[in-house]
LUMKE-853279 format. One record per residue (C-alpha): residue in one letter; y, x, z; residue number from 1. Coordinates in steps of 0.05 Angstrom, whole numbers, plus 5000, padded with zeros to 4 digits. Example, Ala and Ser with C-alpha at 12.3 -4.5 7.8 and 13.67 -1.06 7.14 Angstrom:
<sites>
SITE, residu, yy, xx, zz, num
SITE, A, 4910, 5246, 5156, 1
SITE, S, 4979, 5273, 5143, 2
</sites>
This chain:
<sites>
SITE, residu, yy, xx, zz, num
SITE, X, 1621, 7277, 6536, 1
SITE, X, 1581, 7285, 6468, 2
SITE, X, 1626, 7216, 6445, 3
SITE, X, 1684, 7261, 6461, 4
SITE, X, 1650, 7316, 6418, 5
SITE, X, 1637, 7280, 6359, 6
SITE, X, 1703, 7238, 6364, 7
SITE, X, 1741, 7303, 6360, 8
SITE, X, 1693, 7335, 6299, 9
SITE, X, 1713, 7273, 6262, 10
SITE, X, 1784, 7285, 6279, 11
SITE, X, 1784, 7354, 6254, 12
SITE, X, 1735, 7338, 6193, 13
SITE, X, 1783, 7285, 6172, 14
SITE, X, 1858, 7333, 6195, 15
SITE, X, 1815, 7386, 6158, 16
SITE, X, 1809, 7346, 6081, 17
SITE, X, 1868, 7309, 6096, 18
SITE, X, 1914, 7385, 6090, 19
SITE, X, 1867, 7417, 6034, 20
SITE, X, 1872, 7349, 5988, 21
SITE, X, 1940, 7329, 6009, 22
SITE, X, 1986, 7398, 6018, 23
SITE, X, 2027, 7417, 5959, 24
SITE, X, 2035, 7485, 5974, 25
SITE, X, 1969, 7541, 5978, 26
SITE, X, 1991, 7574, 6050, 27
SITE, X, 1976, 7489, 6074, 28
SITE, X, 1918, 7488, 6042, 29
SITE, X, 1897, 7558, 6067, 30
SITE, X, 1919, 7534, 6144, 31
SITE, X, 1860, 7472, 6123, 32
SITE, X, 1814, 7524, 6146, 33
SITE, X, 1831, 7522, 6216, 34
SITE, X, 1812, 7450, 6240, 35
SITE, X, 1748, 7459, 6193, 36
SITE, X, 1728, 7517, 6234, 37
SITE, X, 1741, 7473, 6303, 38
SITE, X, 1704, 7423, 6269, 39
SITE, X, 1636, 7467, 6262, 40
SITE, X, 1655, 7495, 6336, 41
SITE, X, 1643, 7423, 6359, 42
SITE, X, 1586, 7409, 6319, 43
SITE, X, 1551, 7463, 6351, 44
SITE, X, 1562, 7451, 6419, 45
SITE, X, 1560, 7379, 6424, 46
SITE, X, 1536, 7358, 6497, 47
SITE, X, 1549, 7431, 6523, 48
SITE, X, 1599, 7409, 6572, 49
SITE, X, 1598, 7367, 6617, 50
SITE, X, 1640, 7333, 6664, 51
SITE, X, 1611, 7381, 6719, 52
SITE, X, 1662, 7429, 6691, 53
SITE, X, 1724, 7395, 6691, 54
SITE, X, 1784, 7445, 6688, 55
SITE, X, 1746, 7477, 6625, 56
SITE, X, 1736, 7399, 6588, 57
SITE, X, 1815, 7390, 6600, 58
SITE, X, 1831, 7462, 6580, 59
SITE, X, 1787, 7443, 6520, 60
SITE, X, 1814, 7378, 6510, 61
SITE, X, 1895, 7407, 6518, 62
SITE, X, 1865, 7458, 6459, 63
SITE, X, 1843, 7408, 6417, 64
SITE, X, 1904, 7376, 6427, 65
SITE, X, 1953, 7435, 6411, 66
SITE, X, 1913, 7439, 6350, 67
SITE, X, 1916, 7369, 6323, 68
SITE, X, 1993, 7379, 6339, 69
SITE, X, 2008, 7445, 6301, 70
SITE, X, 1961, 7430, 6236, 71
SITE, X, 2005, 7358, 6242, 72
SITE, X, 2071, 7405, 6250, 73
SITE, X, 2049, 7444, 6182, 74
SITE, X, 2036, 7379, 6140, 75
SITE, X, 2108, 7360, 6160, 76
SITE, X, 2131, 7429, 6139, 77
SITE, X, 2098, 7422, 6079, 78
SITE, X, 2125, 7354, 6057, 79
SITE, X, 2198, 7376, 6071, 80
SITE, X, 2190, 7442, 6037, 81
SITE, X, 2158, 7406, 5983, 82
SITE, X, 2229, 7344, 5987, 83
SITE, X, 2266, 7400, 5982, 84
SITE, X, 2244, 7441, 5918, 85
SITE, X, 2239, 7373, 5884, 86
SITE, X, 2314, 7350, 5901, 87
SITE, X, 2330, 7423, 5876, 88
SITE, X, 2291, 7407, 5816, 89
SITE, X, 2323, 7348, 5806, 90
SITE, X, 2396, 7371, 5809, 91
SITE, X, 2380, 7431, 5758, 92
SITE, X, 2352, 7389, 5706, 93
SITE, X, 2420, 7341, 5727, 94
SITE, X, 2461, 7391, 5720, 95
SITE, X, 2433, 7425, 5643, 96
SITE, X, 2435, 7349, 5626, 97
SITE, X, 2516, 7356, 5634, 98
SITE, X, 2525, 7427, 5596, 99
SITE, X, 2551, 7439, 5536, 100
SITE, X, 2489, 7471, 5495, 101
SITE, X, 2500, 7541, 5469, 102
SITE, X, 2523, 7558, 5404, 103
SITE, X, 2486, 7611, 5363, 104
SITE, X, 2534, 7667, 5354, 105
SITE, X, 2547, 7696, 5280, 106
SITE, X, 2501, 7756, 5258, 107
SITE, X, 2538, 7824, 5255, 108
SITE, X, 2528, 7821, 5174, 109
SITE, X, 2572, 7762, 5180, 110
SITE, X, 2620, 7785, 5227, 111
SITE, X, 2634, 7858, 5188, 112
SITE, X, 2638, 7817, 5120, 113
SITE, X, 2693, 7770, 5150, 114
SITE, X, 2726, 7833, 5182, 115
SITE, X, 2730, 7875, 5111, 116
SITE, X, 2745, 7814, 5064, 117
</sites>
């Protein structure tokens, strides 16, 4: 059970720098904190369970689980958010490649003389 233990700490240690160095936007990086936190949680009780206690190790395990899945679910959230205000990007600077630039308009002194002469 304590290979389980530190198996799973590594998992979260790893899920943990993987969304704080590799998330684009700060809410990711934010969520980072959760699978940190599990992390310490199963640093500290390493060997506490044992297999005496088996419907609370597979409730654990189903935890651990869910959480591996969800912090997974946010990366993929974040890397499609992140596609999407690129290609957005991308067809504004397309499209103010393809406009005609402004012109300046005349000053008012130059307007009133025109309009008098």
């Amino acid at each position: 059970m304590m290979i389980l233990n530190i198996v799973c700490a590594a998992v979260f240690c790893g899920l943990a720098f993987w969304m704080y160095f590799g998330a684009h936007f700060a809410s990711t990086r934010r969520m980072a904190a959760v699978p940190l936190a599990a992390c310490a949680v199963e640093l500290l009780t390493v060997g506490l369970f044992t297999t005496s206690f088996a419907v609370v190790t597979a409730l654990l395990i189903a935890c651990r689980v869910a959480m591996v899945l969800c912090c997974l679910g946010e990366m993929n959230r974040d890397a499609v958010r992140y596609q999407r205000r690129r290609n957005r990007r991308a067809s504004l600077a397309r499209q103010m490649a393809y406009t005609e630039p402004l012109r300046a308009m005349p000053s008012v002194a130059v307007r009133v003389a025109a309009e008098v002469a």
